[in-house]
N, C-alpha and C positions, 0 to 999 in steps of 0.2 A: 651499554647493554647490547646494542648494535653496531653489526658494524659498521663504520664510515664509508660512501663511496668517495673517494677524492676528489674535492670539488671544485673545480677550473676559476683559475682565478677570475676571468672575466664577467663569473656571476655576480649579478648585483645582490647585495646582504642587506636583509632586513630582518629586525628584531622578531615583528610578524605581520604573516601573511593573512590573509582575512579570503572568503570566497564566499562572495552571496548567492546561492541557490535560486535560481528566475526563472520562471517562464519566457519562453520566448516573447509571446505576446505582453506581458508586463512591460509594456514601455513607460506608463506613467509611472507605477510603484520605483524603475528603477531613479528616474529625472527625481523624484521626490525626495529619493538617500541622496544624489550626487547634492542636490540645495541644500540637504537640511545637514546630518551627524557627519556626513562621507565629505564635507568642506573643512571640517578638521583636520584634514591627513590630507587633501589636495593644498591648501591655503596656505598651510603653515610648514615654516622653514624646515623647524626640529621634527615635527612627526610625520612627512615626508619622506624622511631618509630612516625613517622607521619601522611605519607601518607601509603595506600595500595592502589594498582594495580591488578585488575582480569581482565582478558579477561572473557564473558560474549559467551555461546556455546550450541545451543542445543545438546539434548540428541543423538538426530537420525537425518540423511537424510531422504529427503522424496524418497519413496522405488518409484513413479514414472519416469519414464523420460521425464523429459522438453516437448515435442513433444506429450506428451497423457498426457498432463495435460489440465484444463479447461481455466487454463491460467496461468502463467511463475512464478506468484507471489504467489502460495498458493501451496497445495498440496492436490489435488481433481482431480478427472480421467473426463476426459471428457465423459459426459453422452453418454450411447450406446442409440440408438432410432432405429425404424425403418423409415427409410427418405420416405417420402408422398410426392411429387409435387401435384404443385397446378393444374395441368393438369387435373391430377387424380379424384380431389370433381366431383362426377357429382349431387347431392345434396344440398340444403343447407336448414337445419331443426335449427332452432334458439329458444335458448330455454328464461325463462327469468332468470333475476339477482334481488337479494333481495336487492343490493343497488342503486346507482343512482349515478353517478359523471361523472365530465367532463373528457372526453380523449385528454391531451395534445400532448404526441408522441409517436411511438414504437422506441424504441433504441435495437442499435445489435451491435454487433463486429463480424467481418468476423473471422474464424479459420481457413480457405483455398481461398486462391487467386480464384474470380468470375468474372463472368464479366458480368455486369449488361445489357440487355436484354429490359426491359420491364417495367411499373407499372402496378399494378393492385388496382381495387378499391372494394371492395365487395357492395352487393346490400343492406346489412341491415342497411349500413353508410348513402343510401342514405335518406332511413326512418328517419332518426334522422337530417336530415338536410334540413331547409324549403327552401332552395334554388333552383335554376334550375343548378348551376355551382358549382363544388367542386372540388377545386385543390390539391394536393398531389404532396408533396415535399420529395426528399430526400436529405438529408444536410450531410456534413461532418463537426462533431462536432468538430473532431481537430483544425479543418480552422473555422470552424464557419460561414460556407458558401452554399448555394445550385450547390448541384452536377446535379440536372435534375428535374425536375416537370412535371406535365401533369393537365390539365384540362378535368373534367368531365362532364358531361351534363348528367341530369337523363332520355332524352330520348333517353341515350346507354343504357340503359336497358331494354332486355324484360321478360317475365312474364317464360322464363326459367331460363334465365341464371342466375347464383348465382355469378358473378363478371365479371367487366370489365378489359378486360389490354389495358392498351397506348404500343408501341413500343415507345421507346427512342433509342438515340444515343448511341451506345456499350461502357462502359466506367468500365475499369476495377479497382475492387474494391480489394485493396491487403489484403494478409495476414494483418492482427492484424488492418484495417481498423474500426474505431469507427464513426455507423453513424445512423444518427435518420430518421425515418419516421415519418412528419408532416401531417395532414391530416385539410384543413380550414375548417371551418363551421362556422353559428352562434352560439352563445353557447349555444342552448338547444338542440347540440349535445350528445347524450350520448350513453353510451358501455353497452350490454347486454351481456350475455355469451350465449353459443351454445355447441354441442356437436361436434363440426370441431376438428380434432387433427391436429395440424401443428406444429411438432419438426423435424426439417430440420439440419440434420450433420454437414454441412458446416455453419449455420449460427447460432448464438445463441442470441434466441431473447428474451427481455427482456420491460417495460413499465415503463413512469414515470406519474403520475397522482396525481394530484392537492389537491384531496379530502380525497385518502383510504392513510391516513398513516399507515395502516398498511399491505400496498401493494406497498407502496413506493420504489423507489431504482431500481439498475439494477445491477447487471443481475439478475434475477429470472428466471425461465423455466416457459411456459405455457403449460399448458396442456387442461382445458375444457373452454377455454375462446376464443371466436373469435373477430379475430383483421379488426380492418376497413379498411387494405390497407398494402398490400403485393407488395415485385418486384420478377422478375423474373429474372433470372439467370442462366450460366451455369458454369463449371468447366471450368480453366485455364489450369490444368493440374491434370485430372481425373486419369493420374498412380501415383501420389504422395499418393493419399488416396487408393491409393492399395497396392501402396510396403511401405505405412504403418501399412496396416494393416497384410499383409505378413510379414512384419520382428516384429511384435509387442513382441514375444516372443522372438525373438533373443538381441531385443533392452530391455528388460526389464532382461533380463541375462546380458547384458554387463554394467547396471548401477549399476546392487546387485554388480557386482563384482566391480566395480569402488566404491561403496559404502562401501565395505569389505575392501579397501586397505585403502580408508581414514580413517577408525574407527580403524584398526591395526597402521595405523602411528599418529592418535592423541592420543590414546593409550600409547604410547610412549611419547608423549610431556608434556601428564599431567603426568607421573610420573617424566619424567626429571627437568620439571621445576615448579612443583606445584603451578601455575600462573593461572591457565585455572578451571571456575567454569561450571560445565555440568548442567543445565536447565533440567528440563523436558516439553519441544516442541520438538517438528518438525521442524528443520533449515528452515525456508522458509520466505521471506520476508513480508507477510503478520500474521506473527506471531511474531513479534517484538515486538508490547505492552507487551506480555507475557512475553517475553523474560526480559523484565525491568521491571516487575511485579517481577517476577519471583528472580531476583537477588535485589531488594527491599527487598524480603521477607527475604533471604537468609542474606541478610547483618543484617535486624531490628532481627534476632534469633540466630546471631553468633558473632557481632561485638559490640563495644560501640564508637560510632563515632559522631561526630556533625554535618559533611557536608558531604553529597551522590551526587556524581558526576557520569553523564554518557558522553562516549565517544566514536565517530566511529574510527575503526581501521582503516582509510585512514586517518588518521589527525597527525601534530604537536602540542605538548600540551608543556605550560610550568607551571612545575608545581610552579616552587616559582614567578612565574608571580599569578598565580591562589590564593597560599597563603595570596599575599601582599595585593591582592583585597579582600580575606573575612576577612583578620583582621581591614581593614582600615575600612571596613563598618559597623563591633560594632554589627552586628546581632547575632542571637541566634535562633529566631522561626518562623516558618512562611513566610520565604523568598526565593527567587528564583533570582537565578545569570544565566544570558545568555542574548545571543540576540533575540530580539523577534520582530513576527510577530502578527498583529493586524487587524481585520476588513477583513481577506482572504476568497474571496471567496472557495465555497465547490465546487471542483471536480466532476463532473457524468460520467466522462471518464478517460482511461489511467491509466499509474502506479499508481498516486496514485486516483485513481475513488472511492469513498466515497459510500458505500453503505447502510451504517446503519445511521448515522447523517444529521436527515431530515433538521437540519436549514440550513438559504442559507451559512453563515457564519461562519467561527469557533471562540472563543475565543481567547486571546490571546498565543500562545504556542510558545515557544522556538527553534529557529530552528540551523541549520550547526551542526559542525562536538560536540560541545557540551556545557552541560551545569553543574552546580549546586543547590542544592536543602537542605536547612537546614534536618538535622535527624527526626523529628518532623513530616515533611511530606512524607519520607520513611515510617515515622512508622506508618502512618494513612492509607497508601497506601497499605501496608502490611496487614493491618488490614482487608482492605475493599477489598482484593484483587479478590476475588469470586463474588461480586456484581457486580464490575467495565467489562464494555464491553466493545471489545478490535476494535477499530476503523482502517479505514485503512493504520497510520500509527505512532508510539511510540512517534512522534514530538507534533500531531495534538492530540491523546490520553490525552498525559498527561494536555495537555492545557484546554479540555473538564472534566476530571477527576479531575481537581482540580479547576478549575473557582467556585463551589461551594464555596472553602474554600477560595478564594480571597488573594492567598497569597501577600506579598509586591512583586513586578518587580523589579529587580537591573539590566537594562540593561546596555550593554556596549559591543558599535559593536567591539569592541577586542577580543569576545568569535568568533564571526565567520570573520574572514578574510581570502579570499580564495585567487584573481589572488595577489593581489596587499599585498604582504609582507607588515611586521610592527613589528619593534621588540621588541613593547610592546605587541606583541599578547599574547591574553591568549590561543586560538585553532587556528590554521589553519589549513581547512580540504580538501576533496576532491583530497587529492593529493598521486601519485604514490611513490613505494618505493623508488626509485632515490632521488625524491627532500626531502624528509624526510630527508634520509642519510647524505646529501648535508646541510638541515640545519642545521642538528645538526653537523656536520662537523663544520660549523662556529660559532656556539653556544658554542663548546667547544673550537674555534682558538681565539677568541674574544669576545665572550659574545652577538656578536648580529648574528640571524638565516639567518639573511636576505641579508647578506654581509659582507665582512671584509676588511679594504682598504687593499690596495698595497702600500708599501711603498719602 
């Protein structure tokens, strides 16, 4: 279905390739696979010349620290601004906008514990709203629920003032809190822009809107855009954001050096055990596509293999469970082994909050601890690996990245089995280095991972 690139004979051929996803830092989880399932395919004669096994690594750490990042999963400094309360507008000059669309919500995530105070409504929302009552809601997306509302009436406004606020109930909004500002109207509401700056340190606000796909998503920063409806707030603990930024240099020296010892000891690991493939990324969770872009590419330009397999380094794999299922199924091109998910909705919040893929839905993509993939679609992956945009996470990516090409599905809930053992599994993932050891403890007493009688 693809075409071949011609493949030099001096590559080495293997039935399949395996690539464990790691963290740099995971030095124990990885010594834990080489003891336990991964001595199957080192140890023995026949599945040797079979299988290969890489741990999958980026290049670098990210040089910030956790705590002055934009958020935990990427590697981006939280924007410096100078913080404006909304005290401060004694103006409001409104400019206009060369589009026109409906405004659904303002979405934000808290960066420092508040404690909510107040709504406000600004007066240019009321213009755009044929009503005499307009209510403003703040919801928490996680729950999916309203945290506090206020009702407006347009004759709280007078011919100064540039917004109203409600006092609310004091209800404290934590660190890493995900939550939307709703604002009702009839729908020939709509957003104009303004020349108001409001980027606020502690909050990081962001829009979802119905019409501008290409203003879609969150988080984004605003800068010349006024929003219809603001809350108020103060700090919980106003020394936190100072002996943060007090120690910001001392903490951004104790992570180089923390970052120094890890690259000196995995240093060490890939020469001892030349198992470990270095990427060039950024270790950070939000770079994961690349990351399996990345050793796609590497396997379709060094290897001659049939079947490309990815795996997370918290999982038990077996691999002559894995063997028996791709011979039995007589494939060759164009197919896809794992368990899969279908019809998922798309995220706007949290770890994995989706900011680039405007559908409501994803495709169908393969999820737990792993899966396989015929050579054919490595190698088209490789090919196209510069086009392809990297979604928010390598599960959901590849499902979007290849729904184009429609490959055959070969499910089969054996690839993910997490609480409930099964000693036909082909992965069980999600698990600490303990029960690994432990299965393959009985995987080598008896043949089955999951128990061994007592007799």
């Amino acid at each position: 279905i693809f075409p071949w690139r011609p493949w030099r004979e001096e590559r080495t051929s293997y039935k399949l390739v395996l690539g464990i996803l790691s963290a740099r830092d995971h030095f124990k989880e990885r010594q834990v696979i080489r003891e336990t399932w991964m001595k199957l395919v080192t140890q023995s004669s026949s599945l040797k010349n079979k299988v290969l096994v890489k741990f999958v690594l980026g290049e670098k750490d990210c040089e910030i620290p956790p705590a002055y990042r934009a958020d935990i999963y990427s590697c981006q400094k939280v924007p410096s601004s100078n913080s404006l309360a909304i005290e401060s507008l004694t103006q409001c000059n409104f400019g206009k906008y060369e589009k026109v669309f409906k405004l659904v919500a303002i979405d934000f995530v808290v960066k420092h514990t508040v404690v909510l105070t107040g709504l406000s409504l600004f007066k240019e929302t009321v213009k755009w709203c044929d009503k005499q009552s307009i209510r403003v809601e703040l919801r928490d997306l996680a729950k999916n629920e309203v945290v506090t509302f206020s009702e407006f009436q347009k004759s709280d406004f007078d011919s100064n003032s540039c917004f109203v606020t409600q006092d609310v109930e004091n209800y404290i909004l934590p660190k890493g809190f995900y939550g939307t500002i709703v604002v009702y109207c009839p729908d020939s509401m709509q957003k104009q822009a303004g020349d108001i700056h409001l980027i606020i340190n502690v909050i990081k606000y962001g829009y979802n809107d119905e019409d501008a796909s290409d203003m879609l998503g969150f988080p984004v920063e605003l800068y010349d855009h006024i929003i219809p409806a603001l809350f108020q707030f103060y700090l919980q603990d106003g020394n936190s954001i100072k002996a943060l930024k007090a120690e910001k240099k001392k903490q951004f020296d104790v992570w180089k050096e923390k970052n120094r010892k890890i690259d000196i000891k995995l240093k060490k690991e890939v020469s001892l055990h030349k198992d470990v493939l270095l990427v060039p990324n950024t270790d950070v969770y939000r770079n994961l596509p690349l990351k399996l872009l990345a050793f796609f590419k590497w396997t379709a330009e060094n290897i001659h293999c049939e079947f490309i397999g990815k795996i997370d380094d918290d999982s038990f794999v077996d691999i002559n469970n894995i063997l028996q299922v791709i011979k039995r199924s007589g494939v060759k091109e164009n197919s896809w082994f794992g368990s899969f998910r279908a019809d998922i909705p798309v995220a706007r919040w949290g770890k994995w909050a989706e900011l680039s893929y405007t559908a409501n839905i994803y495709p169908a993509f393969a999820y737990g601890g792993g899966y396989v993939i015929t050579s054919d679609i490595a190698l088209w992956l490789e090919r196209n690996a510069k086009m392809l945009h990297s979604y928010q996470g390598e599960d959901v990516s590849m499902g979007i990245w290849l729904a184009a090409l429609k490959p055959k599905l070969l499910p089969d809930k054996m690839w993910f089995v997490n609480a409930d053992c099964n000693q036909y599994m082909l992965v069980s993932s999600q698990l600490n280095s303990t029960a690994i050891t432990w299965m393959w403890g009985n995987k080598e007493k008896c043949g089955n991972p999951c128990q061994c009688d007592v007799t």
